[in-house]
MIFI-210376 format. One record per atom (N, C-alpha, C): residue number from 1; chain; atom name; x, y, z. Coordinates in nm, 4 decimals. Layout:
num  chaine  atome  x  y  z
NUM  A  CA  X  Y  Z
...
This chain:
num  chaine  atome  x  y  z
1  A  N  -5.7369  3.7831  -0.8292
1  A  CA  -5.6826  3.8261  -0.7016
1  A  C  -5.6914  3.9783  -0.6954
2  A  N  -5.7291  4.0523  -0.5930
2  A  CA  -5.7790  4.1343  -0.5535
2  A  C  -5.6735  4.2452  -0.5463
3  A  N  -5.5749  4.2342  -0.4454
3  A  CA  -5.4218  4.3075  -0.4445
3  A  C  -5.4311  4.4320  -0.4208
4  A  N  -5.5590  4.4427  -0.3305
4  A  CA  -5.5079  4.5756  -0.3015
4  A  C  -5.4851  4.5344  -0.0966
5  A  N  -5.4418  4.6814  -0.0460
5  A  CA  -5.4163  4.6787  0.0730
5  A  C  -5.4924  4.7466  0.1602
6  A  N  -5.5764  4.6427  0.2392
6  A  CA  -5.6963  4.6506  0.3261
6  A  C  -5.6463  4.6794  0.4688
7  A  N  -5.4758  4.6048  0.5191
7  A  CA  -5.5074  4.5778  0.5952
7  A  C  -5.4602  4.6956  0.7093
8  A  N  -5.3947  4.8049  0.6775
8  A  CA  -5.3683  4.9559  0.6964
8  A  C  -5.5418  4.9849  0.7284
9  A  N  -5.6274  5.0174  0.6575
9  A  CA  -5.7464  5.0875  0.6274
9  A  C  -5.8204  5.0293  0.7731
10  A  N  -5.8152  4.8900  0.8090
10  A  CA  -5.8670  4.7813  0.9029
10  A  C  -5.8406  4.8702  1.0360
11  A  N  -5.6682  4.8378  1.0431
11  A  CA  -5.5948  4.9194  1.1689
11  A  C  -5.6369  5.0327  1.1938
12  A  N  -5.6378  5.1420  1.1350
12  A  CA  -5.6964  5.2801  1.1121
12  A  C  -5.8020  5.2918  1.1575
13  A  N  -5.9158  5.2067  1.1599
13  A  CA  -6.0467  5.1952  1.1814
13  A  C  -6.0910  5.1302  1.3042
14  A  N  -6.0024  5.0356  1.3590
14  A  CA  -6.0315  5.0091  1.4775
14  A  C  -5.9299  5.1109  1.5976
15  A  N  -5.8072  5.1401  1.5310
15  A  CA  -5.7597  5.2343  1.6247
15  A  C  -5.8827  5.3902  1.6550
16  A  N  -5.8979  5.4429  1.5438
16  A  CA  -6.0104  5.5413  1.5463
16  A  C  -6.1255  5.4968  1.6642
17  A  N  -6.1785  5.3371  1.6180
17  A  CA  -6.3066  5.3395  1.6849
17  A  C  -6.2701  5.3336  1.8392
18  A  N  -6.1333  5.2545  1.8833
18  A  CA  -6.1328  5.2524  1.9666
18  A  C  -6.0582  5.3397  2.1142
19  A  N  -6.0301  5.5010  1.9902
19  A  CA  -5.9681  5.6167  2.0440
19  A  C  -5.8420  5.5972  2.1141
20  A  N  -5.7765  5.5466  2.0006
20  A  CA  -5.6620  5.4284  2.0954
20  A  C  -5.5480  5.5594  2.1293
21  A  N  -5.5235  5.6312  2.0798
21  A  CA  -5.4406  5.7390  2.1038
21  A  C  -5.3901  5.7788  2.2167
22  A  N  -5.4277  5.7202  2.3170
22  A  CA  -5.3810  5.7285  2.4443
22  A  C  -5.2947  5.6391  2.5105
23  A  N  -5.3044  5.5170  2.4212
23  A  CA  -5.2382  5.3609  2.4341
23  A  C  -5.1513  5.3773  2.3635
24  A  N  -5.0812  5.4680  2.2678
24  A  CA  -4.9337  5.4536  2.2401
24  A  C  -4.8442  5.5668  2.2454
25  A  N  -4.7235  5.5261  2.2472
25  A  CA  -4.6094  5.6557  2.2467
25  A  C  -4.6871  5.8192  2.2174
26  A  N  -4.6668  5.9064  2.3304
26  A  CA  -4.7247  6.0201  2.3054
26  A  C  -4.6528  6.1063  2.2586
27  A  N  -4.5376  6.0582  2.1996
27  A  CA  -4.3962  6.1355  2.1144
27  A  C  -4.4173  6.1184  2.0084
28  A  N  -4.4563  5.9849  1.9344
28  A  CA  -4.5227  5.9626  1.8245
28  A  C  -4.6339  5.9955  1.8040
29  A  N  -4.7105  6.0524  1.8621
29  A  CA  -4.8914  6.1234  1.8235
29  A  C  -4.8264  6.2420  1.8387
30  A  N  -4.7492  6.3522  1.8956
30  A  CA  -4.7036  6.4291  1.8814
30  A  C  -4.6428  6.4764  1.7686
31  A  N  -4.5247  6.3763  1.7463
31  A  CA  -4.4659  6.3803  1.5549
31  A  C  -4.5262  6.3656  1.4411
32  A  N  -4.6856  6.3003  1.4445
32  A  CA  -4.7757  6.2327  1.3488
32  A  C  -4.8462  6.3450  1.2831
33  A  N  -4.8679  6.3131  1.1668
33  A  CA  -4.9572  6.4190  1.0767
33  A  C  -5.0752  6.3961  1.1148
34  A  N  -5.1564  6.4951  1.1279
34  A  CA  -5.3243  6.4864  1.1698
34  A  C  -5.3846  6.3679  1.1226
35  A  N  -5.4483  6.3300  1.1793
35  A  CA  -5.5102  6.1755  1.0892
35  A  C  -5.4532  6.0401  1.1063
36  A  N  -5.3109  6.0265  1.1012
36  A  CA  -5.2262  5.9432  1.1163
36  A  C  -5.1762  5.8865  1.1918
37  A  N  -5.2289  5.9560  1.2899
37  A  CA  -5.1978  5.9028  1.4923
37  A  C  -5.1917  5.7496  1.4988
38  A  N  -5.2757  5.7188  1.3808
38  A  CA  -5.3147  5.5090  1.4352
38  A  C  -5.2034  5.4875  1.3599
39  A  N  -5.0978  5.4898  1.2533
39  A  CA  -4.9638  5.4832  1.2426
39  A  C  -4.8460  5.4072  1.3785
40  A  N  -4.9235  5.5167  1.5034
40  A  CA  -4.8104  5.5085  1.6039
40  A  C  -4.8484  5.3520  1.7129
41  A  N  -4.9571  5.2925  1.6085
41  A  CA  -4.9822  5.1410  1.6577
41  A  C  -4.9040  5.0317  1.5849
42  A  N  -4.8668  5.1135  1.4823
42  A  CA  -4.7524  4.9842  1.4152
42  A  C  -4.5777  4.9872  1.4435
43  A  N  -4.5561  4.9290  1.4528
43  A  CA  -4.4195  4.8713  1.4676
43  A  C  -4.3082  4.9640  1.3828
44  A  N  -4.3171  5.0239  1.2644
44  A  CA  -4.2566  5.0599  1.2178
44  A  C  -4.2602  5.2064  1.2452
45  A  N  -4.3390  5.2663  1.2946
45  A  CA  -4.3446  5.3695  1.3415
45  A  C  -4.3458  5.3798  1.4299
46  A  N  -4.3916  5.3309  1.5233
46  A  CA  -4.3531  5.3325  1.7090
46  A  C  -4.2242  5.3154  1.7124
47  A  N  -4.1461  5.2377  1.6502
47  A  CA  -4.0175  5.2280  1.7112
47  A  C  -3.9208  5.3022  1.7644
48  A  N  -3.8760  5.3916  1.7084
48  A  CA  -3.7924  5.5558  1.7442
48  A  C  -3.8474  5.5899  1.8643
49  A  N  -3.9836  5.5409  1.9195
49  A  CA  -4.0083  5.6145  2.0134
49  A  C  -4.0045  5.4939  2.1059
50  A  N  -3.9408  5.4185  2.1010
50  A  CA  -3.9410  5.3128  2.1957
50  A  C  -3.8280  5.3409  2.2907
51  A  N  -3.8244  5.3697  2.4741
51  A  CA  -3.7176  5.3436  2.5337
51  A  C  -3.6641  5.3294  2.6071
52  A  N  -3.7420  5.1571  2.6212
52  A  CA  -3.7150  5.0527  2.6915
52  A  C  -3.6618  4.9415  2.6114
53  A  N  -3.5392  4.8815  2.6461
53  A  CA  -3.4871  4.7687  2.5999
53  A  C  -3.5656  4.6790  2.5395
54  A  N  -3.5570  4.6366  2.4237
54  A  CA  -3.6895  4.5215  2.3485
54  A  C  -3.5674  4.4417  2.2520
55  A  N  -3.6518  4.3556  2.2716
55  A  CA  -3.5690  4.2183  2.1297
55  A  C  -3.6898  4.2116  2.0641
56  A  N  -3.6432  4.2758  1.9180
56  A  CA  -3.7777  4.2787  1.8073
56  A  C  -3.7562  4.1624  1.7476
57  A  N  -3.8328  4.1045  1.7031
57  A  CA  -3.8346  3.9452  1.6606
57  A  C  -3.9115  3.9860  1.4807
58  A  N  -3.9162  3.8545  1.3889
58  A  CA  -3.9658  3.8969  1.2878
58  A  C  -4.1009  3.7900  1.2784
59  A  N  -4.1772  3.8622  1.2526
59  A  CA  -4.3423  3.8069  1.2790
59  A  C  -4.4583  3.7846  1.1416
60  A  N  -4.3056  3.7870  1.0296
60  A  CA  -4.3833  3.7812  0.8915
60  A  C  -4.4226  3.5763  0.9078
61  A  N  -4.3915  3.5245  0.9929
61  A  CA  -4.4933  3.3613  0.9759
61  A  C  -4.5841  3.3650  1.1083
62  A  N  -4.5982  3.4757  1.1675
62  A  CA  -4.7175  3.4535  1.2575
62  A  C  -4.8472  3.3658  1.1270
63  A  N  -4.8917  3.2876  1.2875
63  A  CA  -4.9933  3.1981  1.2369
63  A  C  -5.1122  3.2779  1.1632
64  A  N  -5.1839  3.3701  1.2455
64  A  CA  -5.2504  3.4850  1.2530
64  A  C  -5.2773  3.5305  1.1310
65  A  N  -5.1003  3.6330  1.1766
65  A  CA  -5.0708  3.7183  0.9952
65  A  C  -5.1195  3.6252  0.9005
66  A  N  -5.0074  3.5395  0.8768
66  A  CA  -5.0073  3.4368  0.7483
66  A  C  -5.1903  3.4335  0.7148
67  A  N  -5.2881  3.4329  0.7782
67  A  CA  -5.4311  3.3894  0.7383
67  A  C  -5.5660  3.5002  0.7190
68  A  N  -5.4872  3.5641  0.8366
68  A  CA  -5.5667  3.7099  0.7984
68  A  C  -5.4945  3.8226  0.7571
69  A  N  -5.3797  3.8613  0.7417
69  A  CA  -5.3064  3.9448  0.6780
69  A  C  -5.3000  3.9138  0.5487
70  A  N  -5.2073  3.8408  0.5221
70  A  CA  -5.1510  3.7989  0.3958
70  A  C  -5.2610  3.6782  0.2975
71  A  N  -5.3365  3.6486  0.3383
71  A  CA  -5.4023  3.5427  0.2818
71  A  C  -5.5939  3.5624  0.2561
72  A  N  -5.6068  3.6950  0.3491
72  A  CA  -5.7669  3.7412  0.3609
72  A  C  -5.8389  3.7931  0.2020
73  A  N  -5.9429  3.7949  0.1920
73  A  CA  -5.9929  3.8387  0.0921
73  A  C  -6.0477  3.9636  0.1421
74  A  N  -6.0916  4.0862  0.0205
74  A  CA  -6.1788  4.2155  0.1112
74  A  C  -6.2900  4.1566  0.1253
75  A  N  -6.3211  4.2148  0.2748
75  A  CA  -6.4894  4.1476  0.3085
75  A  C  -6.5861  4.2824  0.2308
76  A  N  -6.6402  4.2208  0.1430
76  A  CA  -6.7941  4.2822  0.1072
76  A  C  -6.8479  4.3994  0.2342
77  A  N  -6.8376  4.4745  0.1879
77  A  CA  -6.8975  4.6199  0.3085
77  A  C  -7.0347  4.5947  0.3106
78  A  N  -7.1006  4.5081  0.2095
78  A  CA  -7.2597  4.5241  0.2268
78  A  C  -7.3229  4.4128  0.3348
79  A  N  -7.2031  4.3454  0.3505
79  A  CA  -7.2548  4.1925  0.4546
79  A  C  -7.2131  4.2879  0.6247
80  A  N  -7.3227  4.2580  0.6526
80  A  CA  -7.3072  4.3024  0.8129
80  A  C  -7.1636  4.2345  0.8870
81  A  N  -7.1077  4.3257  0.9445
81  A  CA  -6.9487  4.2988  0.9735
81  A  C  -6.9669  4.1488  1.1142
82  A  N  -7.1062  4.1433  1.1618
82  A  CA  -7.1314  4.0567  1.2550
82  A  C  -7.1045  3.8984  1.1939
83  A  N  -7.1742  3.9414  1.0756
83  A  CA  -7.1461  3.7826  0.9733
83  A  C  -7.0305  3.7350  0.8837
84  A  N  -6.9393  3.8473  0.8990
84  A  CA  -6.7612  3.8121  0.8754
84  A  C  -6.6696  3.8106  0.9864
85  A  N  -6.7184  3.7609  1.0753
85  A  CA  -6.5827  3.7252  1.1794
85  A  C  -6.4497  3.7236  1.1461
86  A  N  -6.3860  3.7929  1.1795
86  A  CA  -6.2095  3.8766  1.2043
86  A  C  -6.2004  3.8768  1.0576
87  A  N  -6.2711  3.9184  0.9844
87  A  CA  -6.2628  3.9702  0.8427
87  A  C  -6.2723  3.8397  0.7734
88  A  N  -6.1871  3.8442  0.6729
88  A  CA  -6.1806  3.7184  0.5496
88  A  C  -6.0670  3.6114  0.5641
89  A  N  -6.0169  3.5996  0.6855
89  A  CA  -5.9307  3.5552  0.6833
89  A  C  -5.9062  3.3510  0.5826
90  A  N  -5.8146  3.3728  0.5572
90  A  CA  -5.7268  3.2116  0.4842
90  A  C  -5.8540  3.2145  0.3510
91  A  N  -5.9185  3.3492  0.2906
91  A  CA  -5.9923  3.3366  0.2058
91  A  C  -5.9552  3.3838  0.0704
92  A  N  -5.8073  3.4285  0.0281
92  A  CA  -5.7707  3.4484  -0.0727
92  A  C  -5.7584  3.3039  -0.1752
93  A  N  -5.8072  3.3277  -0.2999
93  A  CA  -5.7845  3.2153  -0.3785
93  A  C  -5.6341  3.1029  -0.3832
94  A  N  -5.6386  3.0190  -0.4281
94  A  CA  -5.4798  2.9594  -0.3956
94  A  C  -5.4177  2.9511  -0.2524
95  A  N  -5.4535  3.0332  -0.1723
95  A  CA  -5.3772  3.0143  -0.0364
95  A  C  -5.4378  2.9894  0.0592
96  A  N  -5.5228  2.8281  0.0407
96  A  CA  -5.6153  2.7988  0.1650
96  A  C  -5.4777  2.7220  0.2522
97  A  N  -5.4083  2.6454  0.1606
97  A  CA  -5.3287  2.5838  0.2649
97  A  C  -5.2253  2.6742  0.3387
98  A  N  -5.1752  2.7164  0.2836
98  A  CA  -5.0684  2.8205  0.3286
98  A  C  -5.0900  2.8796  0.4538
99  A  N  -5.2336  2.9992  0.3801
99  A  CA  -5.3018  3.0501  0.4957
99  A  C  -5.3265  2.9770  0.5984
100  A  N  -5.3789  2.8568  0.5911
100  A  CA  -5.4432  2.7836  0.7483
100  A  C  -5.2774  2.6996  0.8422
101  A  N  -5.1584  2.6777  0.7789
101  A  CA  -5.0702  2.6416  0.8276
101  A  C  -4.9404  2.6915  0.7793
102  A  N  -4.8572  2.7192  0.8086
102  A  CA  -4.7438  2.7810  0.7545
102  A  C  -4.6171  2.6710  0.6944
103  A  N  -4.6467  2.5335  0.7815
103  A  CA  -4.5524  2.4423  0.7497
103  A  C  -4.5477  2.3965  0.6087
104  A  N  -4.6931  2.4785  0.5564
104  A  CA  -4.7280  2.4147  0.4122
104  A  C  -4.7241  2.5148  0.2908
105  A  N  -4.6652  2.6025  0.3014
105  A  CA  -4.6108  2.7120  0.2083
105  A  C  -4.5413  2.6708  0.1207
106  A  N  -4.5090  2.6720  0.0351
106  A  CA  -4.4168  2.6868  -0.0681
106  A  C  -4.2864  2.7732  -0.0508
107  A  N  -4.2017  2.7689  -0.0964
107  A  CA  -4.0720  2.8695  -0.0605
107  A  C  -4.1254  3.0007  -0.1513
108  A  N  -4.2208  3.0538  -0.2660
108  A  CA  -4.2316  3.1339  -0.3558
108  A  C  -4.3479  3.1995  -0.2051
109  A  N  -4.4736  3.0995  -0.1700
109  A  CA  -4.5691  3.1762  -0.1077
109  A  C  -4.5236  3.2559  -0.0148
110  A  N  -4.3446  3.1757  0.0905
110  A  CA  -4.3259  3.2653  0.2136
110  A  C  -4.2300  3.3735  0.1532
111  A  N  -4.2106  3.3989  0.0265
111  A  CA  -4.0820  3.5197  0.0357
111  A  C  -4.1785  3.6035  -0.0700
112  A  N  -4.3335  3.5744  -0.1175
112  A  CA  -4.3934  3.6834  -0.1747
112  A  C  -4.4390  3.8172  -0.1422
């Protein structure tokens, strides 16, 4: 198992490509260290600058997450990104089931 953390580097890279800096809190690209602007696309950092009323919910069993977050393998940089569709997702060893359904976790897989 691989264990490192791709999925920061991912965000970073599509926020960059897609000059997203204009699409979030401009209080938070303001407060952000040079470079770090795609930060103000995650949740944990946008928040302070949120302020409009929200009910934050917890989204660690999104279907999604669970398969491409938590369960993806790193895709090979040498395979054309056309022939890995939404990365590696439900491709980590041991967690095909998990990854592809959540009802089928183990109590160790959902609190790892």
């Amino acid at each position: 198992m691989n264990k490192e953390h791709i999925y920061g580097d991912q965000i970073r890279t599509i926020f960059n490509l897609a000059n997203a800096t204009s699409g979030v809190q401009q209080a938070c690209v303001a407060d952000a260290v040079e470079g770090e602007e795609w930060r103000c696309n995650m949740a944990a950092d946008a928040y302070k600058y949120i302020t409009n009323p929200i009910f934050p919910f917890d989204a660690s069993i999104d279907s999604w997450q669970s398969g491409c977050v938590m369960t993806a393998s790193e895709v090979d940089q040498s395979v054309p990104a056309a022939e890995v569709p939404n990365g590696n997702c439900h491709t980590e060893e041991g967690w095909e089931n998990c990854g592809g359904d959540i009802t089928k976790c183990s109590v160790n897989e959902m609190y790892r």
